[in-house]
mmCIF file of the protein (N, C-alpha, C, O) and its ligand, coordinates in Angstrom:
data_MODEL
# 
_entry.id   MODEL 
# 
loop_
_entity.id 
_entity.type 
_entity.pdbx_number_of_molecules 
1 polymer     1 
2 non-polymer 1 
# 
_entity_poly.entity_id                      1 
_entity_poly.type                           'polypeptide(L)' 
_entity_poly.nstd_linkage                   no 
_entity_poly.nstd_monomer                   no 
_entity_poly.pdbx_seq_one_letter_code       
;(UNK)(UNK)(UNK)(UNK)(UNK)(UNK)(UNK)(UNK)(UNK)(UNK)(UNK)(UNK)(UNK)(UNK)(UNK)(UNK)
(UNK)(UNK)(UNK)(UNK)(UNK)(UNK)(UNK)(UNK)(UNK)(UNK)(UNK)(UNK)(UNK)(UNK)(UNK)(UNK)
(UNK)(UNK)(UNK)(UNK)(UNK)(UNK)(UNK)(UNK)(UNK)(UNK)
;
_entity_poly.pdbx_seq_one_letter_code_can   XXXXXXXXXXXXXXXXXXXXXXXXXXXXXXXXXXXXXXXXXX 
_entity_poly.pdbx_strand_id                 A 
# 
loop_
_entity_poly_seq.entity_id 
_entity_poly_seq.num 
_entity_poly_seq.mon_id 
_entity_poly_seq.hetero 
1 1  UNK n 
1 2  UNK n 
1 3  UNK n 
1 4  UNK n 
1 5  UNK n 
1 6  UNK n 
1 7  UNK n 
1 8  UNK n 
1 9  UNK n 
1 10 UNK n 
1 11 UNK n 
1 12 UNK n 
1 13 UNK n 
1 14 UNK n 
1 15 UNK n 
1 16 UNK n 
1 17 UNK n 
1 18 UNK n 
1 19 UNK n 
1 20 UNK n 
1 21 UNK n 
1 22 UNK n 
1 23 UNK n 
1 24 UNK n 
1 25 UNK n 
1 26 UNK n 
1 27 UNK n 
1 28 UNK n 
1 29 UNK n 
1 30 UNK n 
1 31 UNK n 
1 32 UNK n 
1 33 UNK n 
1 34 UNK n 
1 35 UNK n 
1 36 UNK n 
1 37 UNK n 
1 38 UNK n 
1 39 UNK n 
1 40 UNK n 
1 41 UNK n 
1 42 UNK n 
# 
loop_
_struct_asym.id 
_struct_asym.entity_id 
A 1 
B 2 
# 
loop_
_chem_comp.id 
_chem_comp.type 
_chem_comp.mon_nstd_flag 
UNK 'L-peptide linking' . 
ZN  non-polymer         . 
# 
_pdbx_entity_nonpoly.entity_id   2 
_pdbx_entity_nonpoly.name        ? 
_pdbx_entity_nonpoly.comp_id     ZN 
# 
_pdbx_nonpoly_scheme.asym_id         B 
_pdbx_nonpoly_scheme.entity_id       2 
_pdbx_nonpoly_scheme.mon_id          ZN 
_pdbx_nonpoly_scheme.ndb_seq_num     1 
_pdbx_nonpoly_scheme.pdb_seq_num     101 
_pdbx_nonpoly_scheme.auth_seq_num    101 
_pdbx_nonpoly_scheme.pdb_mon_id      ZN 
_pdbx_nonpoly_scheme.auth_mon_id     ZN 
_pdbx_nonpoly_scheme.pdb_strand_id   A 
_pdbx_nonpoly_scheme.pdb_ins_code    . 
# 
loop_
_atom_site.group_PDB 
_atom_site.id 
_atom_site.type_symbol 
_atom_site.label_atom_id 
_atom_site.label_alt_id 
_atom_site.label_comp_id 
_atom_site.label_asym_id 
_atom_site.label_entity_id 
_atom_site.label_seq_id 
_atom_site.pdbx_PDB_ins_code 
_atom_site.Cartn_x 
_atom_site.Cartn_y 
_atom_site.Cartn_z 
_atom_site.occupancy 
_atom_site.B_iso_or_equiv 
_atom_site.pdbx_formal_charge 
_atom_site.auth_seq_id 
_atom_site.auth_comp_id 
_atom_site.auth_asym_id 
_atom_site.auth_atom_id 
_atom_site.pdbx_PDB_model_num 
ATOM   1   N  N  . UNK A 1 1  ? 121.750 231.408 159.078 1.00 0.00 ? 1   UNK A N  1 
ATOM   2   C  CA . UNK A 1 1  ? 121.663 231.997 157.736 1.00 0.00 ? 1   UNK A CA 1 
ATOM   3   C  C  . UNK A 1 1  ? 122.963 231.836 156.961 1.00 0.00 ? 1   UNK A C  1 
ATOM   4   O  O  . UNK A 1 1  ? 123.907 232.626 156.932 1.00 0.00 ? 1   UNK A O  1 
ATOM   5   N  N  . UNK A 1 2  ? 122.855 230.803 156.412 1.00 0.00 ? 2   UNK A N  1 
ATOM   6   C  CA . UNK A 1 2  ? 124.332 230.660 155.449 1.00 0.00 ? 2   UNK A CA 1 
ATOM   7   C  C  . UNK A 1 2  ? 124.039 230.806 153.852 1.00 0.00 ? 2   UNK A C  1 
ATOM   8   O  O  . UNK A 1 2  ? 124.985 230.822 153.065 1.00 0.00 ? 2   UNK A O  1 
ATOM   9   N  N  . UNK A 1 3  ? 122.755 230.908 153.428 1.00 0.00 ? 3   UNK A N  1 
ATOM   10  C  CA . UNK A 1 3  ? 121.940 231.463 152.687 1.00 0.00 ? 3   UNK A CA 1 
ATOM   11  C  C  . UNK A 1 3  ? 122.978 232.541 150.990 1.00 0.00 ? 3   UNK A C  1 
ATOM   12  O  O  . UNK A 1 3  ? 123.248 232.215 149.834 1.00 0.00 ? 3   UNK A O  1 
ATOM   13  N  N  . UNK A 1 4  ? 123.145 233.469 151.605 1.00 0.00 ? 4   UNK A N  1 
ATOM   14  C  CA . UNK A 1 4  ? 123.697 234.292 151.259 1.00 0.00 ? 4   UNK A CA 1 
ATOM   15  C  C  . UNK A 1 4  ? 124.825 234.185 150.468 1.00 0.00 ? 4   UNK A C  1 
ATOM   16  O  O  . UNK A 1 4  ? 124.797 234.367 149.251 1.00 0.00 ? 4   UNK A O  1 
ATOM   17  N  N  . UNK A 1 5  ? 125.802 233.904 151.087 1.00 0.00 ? 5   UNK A N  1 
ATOM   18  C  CA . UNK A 1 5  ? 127.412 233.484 150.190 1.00 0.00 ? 5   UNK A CA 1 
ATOM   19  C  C  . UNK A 1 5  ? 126.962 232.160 149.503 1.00 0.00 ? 5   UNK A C  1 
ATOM   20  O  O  . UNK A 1 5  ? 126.880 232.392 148.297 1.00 0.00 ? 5   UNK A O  1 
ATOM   21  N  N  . UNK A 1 6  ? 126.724 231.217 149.702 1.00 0.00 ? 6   UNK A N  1 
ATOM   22  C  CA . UNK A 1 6  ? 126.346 230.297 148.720 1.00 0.00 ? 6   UNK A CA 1 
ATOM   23  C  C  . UNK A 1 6  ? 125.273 230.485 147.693 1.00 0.00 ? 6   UNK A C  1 
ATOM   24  O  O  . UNK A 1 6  ? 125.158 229.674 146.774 1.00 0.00 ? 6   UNK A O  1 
ATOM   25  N  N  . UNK A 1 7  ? 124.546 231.438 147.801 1.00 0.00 ? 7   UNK A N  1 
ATOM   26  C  CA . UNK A 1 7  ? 123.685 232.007 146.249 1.00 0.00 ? 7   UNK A CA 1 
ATOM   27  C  C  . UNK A 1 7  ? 124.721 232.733 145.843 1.00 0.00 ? 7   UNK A C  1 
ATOM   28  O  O  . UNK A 1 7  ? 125.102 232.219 144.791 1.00 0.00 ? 7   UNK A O  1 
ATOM   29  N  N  . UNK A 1 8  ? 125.418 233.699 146.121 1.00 0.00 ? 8   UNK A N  1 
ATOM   30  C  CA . UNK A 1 8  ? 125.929 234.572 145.047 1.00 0.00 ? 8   UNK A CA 1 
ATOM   31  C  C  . UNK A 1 8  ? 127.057 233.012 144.172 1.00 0.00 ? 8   UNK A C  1 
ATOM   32  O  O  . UNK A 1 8  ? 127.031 232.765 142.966 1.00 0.00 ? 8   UNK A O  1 
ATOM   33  N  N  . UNK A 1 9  ? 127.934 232.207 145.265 1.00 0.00 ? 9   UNK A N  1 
ATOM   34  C  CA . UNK A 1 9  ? 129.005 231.535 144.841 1.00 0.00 ? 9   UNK A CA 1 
ATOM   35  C  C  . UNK A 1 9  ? 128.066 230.276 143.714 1.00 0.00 ? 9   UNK A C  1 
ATOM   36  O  O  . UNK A 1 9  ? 128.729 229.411 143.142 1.00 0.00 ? 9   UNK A O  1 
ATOM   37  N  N  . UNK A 1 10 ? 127.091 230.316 143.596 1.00 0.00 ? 10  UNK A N  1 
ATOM   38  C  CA . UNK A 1 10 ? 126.357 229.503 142.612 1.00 0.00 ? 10  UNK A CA 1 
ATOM   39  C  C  . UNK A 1 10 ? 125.803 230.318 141.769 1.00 0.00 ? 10  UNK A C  1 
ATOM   40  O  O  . UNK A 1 10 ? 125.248 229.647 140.898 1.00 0.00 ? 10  UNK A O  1 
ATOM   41  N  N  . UNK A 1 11 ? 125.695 231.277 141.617 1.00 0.00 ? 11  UNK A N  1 
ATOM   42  C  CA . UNK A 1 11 ? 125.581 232.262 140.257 1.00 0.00 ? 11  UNK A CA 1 
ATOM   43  C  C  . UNK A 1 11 ? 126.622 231.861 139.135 1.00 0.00 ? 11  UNK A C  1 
ATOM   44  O  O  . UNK A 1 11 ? 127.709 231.329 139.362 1.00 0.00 ? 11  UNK A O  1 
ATOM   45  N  N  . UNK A 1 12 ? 126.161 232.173 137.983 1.00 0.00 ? 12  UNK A N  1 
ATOM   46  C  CA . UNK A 1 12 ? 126.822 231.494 136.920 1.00 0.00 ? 12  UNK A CA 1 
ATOM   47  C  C  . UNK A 1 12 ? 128.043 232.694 137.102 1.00 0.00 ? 12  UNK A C  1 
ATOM   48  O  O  . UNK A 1 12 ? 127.729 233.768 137.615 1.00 0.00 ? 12  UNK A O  1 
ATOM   49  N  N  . UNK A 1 13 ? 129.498 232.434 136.634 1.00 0.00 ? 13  UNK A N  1 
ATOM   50  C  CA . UNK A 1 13 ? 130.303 233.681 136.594 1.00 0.00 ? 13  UNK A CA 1 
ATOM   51  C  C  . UNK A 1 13 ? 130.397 234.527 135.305 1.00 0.00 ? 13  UNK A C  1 
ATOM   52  O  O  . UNK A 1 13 ? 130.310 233.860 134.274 1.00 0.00 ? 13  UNK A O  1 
ATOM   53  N  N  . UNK A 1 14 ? 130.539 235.719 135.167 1.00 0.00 ? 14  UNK A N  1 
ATOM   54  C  CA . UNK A 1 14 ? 130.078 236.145 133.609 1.00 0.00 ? 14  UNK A CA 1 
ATOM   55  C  C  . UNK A 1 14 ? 131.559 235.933 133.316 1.00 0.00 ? 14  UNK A C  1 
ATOM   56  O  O  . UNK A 1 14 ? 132.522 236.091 134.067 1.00 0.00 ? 14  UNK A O  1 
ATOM   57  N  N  . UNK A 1 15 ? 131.500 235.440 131.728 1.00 0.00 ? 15  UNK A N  1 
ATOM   58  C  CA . UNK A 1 15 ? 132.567 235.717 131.212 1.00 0.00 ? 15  UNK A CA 1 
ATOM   59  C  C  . UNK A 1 15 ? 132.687 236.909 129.796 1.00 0.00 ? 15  UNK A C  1 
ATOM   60  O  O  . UNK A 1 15 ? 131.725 237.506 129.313 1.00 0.00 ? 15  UNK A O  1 
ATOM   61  N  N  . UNK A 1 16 ? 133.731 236.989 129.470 1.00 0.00 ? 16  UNK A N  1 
ATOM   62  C  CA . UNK A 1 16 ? 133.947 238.481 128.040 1.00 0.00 ? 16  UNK A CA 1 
ATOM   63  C  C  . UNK A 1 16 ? 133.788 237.437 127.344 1.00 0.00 ? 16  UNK A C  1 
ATOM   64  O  O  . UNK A 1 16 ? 134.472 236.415 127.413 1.00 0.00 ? 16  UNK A O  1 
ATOM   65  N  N  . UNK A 1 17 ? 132.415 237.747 126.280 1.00 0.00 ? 17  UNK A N  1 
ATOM   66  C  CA . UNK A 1 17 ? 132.293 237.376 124.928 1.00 0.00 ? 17  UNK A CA 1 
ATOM   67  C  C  . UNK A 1 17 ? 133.759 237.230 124.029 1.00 0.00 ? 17  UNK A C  1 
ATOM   68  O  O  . UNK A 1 17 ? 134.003 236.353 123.200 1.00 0.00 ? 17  UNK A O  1 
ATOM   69  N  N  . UNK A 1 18 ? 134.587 238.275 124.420 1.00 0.00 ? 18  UNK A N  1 
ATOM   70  C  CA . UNK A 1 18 ? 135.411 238.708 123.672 1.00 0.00 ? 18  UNK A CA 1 
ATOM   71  C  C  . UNK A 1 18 ? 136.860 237.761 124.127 1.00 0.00 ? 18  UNK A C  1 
ATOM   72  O  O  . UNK A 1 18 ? 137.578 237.116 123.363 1.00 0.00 ? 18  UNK A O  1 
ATOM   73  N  N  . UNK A 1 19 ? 136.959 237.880 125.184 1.00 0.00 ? 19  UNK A N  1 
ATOM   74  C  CA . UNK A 1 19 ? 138.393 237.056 125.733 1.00 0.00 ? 19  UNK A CA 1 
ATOM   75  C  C  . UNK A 1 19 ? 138.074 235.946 126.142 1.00 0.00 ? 19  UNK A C  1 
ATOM   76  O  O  . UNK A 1 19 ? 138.828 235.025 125.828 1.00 0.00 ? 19  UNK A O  1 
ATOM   77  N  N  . UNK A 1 20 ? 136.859 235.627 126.981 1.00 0.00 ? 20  UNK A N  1 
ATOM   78  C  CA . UNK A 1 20 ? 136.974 234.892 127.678 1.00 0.00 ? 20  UNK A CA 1 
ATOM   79  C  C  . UNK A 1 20 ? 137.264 235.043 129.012 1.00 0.00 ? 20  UNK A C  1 
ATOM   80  O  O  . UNK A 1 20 ? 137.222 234.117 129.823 1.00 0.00 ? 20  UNK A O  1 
ATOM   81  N  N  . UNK A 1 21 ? 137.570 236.223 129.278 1.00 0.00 ? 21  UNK A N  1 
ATOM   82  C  CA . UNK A 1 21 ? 138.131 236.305 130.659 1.00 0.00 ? 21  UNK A CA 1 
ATOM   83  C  C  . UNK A 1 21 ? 136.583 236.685 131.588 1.00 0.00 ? 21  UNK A C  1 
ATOM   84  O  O  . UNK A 1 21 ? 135.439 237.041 131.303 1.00 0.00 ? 21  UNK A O  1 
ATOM   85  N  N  . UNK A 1 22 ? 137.422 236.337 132.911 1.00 0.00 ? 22  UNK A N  1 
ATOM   86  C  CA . UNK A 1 22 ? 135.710 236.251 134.214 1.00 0.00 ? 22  UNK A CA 1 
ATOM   87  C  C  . UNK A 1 22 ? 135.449 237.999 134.337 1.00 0.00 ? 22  UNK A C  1 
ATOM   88  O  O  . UNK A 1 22 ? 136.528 238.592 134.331 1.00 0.00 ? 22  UNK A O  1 
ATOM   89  N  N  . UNK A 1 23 ? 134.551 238.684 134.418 1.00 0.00 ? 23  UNK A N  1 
ATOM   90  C  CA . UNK A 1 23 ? 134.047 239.354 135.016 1.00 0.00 ? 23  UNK A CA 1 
ATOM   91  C  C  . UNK A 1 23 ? 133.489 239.855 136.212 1.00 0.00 ? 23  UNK A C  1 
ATOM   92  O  O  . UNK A 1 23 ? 132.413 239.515 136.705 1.00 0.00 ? 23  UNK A O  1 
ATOM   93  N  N  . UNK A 1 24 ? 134.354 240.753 136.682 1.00 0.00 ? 24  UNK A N  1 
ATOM   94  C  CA . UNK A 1 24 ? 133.632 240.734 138.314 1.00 0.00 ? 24  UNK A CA 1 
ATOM   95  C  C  . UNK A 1 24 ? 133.081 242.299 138.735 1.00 0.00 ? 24  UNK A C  1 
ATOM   96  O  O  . UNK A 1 24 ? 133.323 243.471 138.445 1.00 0.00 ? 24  UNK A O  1 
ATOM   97  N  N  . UNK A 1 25 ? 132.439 241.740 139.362 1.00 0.00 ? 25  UNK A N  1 
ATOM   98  C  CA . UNK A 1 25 ? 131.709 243.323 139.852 1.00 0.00 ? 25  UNK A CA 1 
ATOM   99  C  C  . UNK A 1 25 ? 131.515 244.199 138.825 1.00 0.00 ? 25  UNK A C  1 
ATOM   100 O  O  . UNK A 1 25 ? 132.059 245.301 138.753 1.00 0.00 ? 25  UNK A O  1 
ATOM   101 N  N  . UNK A 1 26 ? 130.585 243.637 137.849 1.00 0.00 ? 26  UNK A N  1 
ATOM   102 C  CA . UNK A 1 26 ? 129.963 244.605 136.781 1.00 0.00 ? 26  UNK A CA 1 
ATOM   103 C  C  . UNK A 1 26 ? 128.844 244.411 137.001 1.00 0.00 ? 26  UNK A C  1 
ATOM   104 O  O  . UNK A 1 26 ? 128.591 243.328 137.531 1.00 0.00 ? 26  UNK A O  1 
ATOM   105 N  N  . UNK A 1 27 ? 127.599 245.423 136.679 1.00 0.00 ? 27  UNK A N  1 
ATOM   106 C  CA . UNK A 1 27 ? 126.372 244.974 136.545 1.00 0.00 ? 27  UNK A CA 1 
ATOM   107 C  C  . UNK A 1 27 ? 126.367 244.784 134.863 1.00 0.00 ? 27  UNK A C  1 
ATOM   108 O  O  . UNK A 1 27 ? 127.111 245.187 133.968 1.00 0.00 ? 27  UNK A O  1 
ATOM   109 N  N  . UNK A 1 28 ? 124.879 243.785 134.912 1.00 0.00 ? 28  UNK A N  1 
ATOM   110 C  CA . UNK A 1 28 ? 124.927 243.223 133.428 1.00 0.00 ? 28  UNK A CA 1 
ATOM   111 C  C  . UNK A 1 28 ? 124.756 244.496 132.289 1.00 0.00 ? 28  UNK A C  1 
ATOM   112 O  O  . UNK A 1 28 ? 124.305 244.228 131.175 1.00 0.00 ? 28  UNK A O  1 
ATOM   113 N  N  . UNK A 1 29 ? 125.113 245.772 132.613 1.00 0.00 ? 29  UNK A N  1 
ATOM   114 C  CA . UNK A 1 29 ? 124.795 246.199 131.524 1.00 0.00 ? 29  UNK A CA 1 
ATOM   115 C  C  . UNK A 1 29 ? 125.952 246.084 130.960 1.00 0.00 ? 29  UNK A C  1 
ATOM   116 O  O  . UNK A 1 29 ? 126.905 245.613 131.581 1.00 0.00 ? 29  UNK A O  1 
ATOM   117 N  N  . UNK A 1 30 ? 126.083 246.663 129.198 1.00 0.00 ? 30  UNK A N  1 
ATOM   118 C  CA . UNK A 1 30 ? 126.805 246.443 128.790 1.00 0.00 ? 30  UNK A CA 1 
ATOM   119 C  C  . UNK A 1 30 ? 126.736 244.930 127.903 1.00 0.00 ? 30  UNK A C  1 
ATOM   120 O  O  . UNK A 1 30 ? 127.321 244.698 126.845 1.00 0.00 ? 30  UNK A O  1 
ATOM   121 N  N  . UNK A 1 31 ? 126.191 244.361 128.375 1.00 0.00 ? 31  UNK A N  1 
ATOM   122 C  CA . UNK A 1 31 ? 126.220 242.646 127.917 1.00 0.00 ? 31  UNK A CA 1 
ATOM   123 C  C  . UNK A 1 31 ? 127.415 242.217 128.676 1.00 0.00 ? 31  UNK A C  1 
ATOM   124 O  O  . UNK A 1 31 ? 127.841 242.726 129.713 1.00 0.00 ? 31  UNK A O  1 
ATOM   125 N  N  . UNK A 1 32 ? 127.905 241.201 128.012 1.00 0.00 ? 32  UNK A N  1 
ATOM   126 C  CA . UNK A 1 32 ? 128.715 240.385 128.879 1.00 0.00 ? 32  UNK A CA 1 
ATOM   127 C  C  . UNK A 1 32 ? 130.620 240.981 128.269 1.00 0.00 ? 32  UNK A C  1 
ATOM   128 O  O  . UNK A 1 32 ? 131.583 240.274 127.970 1.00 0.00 ? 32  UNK A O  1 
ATOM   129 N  N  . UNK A 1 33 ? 130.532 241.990 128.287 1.00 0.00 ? 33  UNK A N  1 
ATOM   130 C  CA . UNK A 1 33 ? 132.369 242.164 128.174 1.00 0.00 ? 33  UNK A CA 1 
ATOM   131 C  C  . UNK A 1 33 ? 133.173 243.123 128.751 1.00 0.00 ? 33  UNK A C  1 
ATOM   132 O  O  . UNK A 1 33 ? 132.804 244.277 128.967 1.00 0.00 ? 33  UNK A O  1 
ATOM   133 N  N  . UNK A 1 34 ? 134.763 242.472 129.123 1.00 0.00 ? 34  UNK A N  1 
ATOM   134 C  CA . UNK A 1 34 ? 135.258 242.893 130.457 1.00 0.00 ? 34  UNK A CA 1 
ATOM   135 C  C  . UNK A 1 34 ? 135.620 244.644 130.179 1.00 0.00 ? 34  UNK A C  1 
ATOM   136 O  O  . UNK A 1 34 ? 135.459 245.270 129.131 1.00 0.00 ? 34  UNK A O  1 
ATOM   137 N  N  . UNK A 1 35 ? 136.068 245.063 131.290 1.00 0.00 ? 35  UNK A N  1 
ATOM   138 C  CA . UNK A 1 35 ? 136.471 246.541 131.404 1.00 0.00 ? 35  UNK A CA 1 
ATOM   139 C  C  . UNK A 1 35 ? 137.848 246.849 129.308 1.00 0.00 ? 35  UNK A C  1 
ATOM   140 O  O  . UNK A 1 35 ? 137.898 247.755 128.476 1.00 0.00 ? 35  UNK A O  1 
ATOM   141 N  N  . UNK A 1 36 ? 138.524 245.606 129.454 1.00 0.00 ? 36  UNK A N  1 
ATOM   142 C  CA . UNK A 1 36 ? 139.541 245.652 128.779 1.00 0.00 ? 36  UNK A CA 1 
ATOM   143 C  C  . UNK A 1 36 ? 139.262 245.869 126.881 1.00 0.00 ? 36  UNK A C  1 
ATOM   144 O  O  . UNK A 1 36 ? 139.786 246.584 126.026 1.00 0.00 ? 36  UNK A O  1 
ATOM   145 N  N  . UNK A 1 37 ? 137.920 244.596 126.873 1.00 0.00 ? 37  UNK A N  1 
ATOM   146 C  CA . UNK A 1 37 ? 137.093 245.132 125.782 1.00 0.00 ? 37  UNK A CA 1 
ATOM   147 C  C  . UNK A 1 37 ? 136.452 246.118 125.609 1.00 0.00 ? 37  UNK A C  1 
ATOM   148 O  O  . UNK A 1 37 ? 136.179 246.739 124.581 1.00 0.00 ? 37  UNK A O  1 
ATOM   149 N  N  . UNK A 1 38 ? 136.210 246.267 126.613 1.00 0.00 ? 38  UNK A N  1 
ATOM   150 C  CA . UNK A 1 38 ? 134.996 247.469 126.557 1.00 0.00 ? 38  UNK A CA 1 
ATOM   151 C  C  . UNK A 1 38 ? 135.641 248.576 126.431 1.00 0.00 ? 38  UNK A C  1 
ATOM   152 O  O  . UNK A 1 38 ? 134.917 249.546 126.208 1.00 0.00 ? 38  UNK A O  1 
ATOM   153 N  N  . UNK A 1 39 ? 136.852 248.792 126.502 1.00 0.00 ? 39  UNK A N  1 
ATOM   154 C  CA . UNK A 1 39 ? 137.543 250.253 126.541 1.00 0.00 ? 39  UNK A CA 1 
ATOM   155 C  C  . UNK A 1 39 ? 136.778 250.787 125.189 1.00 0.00 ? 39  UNK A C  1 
ATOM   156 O  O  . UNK A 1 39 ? 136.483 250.112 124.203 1.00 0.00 ? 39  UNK A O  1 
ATOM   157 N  N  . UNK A 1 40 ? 136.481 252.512 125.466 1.00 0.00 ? 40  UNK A N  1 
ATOM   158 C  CA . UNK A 1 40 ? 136.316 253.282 124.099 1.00 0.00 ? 40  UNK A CA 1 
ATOM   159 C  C  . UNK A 1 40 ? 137.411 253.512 123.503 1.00 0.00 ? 40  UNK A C  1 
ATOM   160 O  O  . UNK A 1 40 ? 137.185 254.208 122.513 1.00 0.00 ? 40  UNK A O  1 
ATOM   161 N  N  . UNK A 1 41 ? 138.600 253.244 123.630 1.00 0.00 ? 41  UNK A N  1 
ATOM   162 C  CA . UNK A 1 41 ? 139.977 253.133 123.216 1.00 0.00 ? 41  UNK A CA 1 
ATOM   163 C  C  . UNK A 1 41 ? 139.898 251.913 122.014 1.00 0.00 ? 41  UNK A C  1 
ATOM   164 O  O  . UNK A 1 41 ? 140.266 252.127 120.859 1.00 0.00 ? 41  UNK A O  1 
ATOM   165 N  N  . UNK A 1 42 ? 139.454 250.835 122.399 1.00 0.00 ? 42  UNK A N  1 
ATOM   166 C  CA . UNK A 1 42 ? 139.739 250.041 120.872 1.00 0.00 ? 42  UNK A CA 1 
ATOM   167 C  C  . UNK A 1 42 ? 138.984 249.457 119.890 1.00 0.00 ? 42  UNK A C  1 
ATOM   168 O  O  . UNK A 1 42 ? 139.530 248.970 118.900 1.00 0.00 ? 42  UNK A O  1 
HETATM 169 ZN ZN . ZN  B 2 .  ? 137.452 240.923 127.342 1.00 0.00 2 101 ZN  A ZN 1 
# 
């Protein structure tokens, strides 16, 4: 079963609408932008 790590590592990587920067370990809510955009701060 090698299955596993090679589906997640072929998932597209999300990136921030906003920066550009990768996203990790978010679920898609939100749409696609990082902790840094997303602050209710700006
Ligand atoms: Zn961002």
């Amino acid at each position: 079963m090698l299955g596993l790590v090679e589906f997640f590592k072929s998932l597209p990587k999300k990136k921030c609408n906003k920066c550009g920067q990768d996203i990790f370990e978010k679920a898609d809510c939100y749409g696609n932008i990082c902790d840094e955009c997303d602050h209710p701060a700006r």
